[in-house]
FIKOLZA-1660 file (N, C-alpha, C; in steps of 0.1 Angstrom, whole numbers, plus 5000, padded with zeros to 4 digits):
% residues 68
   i   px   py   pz ch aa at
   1 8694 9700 3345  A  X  N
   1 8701 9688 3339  A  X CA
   1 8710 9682 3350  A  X  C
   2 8715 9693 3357  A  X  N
   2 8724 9685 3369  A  X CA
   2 8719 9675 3377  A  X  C
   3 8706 9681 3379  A  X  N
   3 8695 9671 3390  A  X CA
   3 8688 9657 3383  A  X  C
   4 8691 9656 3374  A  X  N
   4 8682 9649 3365  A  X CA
   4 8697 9641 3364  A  X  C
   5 8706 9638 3358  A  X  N
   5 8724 9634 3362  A  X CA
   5 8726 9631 3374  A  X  C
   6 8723 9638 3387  A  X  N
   6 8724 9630 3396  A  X CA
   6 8711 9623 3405  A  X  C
   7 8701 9624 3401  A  X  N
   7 8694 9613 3401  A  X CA
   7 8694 9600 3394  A  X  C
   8 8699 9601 3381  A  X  N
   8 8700 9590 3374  A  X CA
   8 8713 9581 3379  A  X  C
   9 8719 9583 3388  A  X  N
   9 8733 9581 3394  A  X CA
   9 8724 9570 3406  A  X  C
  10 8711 9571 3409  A  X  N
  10 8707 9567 3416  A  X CA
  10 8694 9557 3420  A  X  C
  11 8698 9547 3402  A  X  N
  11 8689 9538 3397  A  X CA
  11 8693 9527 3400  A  X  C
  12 8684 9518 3406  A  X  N
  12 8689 9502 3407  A  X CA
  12 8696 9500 3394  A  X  C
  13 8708 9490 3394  A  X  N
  13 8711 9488 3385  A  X CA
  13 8703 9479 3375  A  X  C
  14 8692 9469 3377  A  X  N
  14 8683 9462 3370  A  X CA
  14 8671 9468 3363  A  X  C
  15 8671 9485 3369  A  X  N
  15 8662 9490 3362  A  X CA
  15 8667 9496 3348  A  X  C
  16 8682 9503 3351  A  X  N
  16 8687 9506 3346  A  X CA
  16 8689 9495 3332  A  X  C
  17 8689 9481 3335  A  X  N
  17 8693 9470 3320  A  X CA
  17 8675 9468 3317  A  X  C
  18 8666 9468 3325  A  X  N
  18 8655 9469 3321  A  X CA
  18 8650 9478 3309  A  X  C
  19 8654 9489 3312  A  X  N
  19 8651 9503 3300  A  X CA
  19 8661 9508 3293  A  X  C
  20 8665 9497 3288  A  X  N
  20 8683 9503 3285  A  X CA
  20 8675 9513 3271  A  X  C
  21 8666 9517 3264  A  X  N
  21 8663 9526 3256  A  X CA
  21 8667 9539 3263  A  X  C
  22 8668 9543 3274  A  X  N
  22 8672 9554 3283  A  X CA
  22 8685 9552 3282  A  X  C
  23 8692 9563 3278  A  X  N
  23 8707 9561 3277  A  X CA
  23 8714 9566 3291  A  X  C
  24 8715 9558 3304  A  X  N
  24 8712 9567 3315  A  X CA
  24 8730 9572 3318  A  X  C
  25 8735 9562 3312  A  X  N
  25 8751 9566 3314  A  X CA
  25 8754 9580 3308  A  X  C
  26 8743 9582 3297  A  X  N
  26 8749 9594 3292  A  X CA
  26 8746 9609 3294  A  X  C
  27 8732 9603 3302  A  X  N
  27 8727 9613 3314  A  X CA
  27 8739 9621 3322  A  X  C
  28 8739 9606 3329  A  X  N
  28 8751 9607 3341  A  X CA
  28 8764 9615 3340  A  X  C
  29 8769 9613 3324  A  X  N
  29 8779 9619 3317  A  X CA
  29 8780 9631 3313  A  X  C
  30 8769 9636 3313  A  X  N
  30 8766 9649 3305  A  X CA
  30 8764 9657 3322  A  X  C
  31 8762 9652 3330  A  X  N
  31 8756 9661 3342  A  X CA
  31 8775 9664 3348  A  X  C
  32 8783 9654 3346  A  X  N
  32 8797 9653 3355  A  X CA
  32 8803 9662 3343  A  X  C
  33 8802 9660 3331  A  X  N
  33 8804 9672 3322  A  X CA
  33 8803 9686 3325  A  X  C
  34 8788 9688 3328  A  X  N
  34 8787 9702 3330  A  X CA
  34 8787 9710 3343  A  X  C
  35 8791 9698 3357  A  X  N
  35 8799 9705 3367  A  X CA
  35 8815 9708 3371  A  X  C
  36 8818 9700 3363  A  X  N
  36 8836 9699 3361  A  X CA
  36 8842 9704 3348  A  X  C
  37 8837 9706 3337  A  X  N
  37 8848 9713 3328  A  X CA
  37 8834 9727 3320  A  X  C
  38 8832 9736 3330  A  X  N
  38 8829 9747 3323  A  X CA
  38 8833 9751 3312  A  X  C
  39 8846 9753 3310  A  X  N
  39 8849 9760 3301  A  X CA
  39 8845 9754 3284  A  X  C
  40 8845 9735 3283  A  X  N
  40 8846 9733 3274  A  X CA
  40 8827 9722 3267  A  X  C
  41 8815 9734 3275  A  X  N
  41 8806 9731 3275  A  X CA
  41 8802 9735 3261  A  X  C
  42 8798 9722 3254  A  X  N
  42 8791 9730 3239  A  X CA
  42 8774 9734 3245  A  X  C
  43 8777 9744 3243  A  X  N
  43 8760 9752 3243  A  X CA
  43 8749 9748 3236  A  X  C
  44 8755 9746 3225  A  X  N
  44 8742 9744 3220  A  X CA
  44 8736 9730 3217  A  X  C
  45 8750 9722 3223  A  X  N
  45 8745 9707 3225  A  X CA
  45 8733 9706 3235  A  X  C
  46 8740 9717 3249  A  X  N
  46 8731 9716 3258  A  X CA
  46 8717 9721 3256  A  X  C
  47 8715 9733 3250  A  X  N
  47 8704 9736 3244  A  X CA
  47 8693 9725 3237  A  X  C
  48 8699 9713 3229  A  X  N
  48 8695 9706 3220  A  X CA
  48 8689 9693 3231  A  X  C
  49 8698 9696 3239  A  X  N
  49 8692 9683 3253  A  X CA
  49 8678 9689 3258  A  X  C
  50 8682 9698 3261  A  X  N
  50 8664 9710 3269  A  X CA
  50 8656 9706 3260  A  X  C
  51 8658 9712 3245  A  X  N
  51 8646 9713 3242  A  X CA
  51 8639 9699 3234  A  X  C
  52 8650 9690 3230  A  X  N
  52 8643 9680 3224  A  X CA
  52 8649 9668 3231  A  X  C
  53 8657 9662 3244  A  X  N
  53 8660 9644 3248  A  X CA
  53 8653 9652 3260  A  X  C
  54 8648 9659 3271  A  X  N
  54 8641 9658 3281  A  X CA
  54 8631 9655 3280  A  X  C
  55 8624 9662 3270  A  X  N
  55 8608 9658 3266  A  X CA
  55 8606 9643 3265  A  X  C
  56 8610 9634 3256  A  X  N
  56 8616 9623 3255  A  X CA
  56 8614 9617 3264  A  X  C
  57 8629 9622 3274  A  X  N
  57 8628 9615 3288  A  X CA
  57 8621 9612 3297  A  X  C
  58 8608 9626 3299  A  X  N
  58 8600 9629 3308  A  X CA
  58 8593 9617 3301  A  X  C
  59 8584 9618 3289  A  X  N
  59 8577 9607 3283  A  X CA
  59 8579 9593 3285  A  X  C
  60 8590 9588 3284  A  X  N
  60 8593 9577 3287  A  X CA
  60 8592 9573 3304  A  X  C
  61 8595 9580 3310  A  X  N
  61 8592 9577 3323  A  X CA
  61 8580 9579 3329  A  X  C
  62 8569 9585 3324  A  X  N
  62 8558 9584 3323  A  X CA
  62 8549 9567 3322  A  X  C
  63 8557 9564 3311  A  X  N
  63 8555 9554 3305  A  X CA
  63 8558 9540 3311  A  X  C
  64 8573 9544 3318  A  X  N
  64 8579 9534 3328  A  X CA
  64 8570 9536 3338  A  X  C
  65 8564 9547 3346  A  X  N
  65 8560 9545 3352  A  X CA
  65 8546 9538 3359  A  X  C
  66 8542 9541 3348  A  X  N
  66 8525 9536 3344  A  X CA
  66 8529 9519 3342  A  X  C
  67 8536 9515 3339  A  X  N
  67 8542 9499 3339  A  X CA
  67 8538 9495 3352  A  X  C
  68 8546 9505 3359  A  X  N
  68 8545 9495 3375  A  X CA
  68 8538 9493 3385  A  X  C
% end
């Protein structure tokens, strides 16, 4: 998740308003989250990201990708 946050850190910004279905800010947010405040990480939010918005995500960018 951290790699995946700071890659998304590292999107044209036009792609970024292009797919705005991708919530990438909140990628980015969730990755600065979970290197700076350990202590007050909900678990099982993050669990809820792994197993059901990456799948999602990977799909969708499949999808973006096959576009171009």
């Amino acid at each position: 998740m951290e790699i995946i946050g700071e890659a998304v850190k590292t999107i044209p910004k036009q792609v970024c308003e292009q797919y705005r279905q991708i919530k990438l800010n909140k990628i980015a947010g969730m990755k600065d989250k979970l290197i700076h405040h350990y202590f007050s990480v909900d678990y099982d939010l993050v669990w809820d990201v792994v197993e059901n918005h990456i799948p999602k995500l990977k799909e969708t960018i499949k999808l973006i990708l096959n576009e171009e």
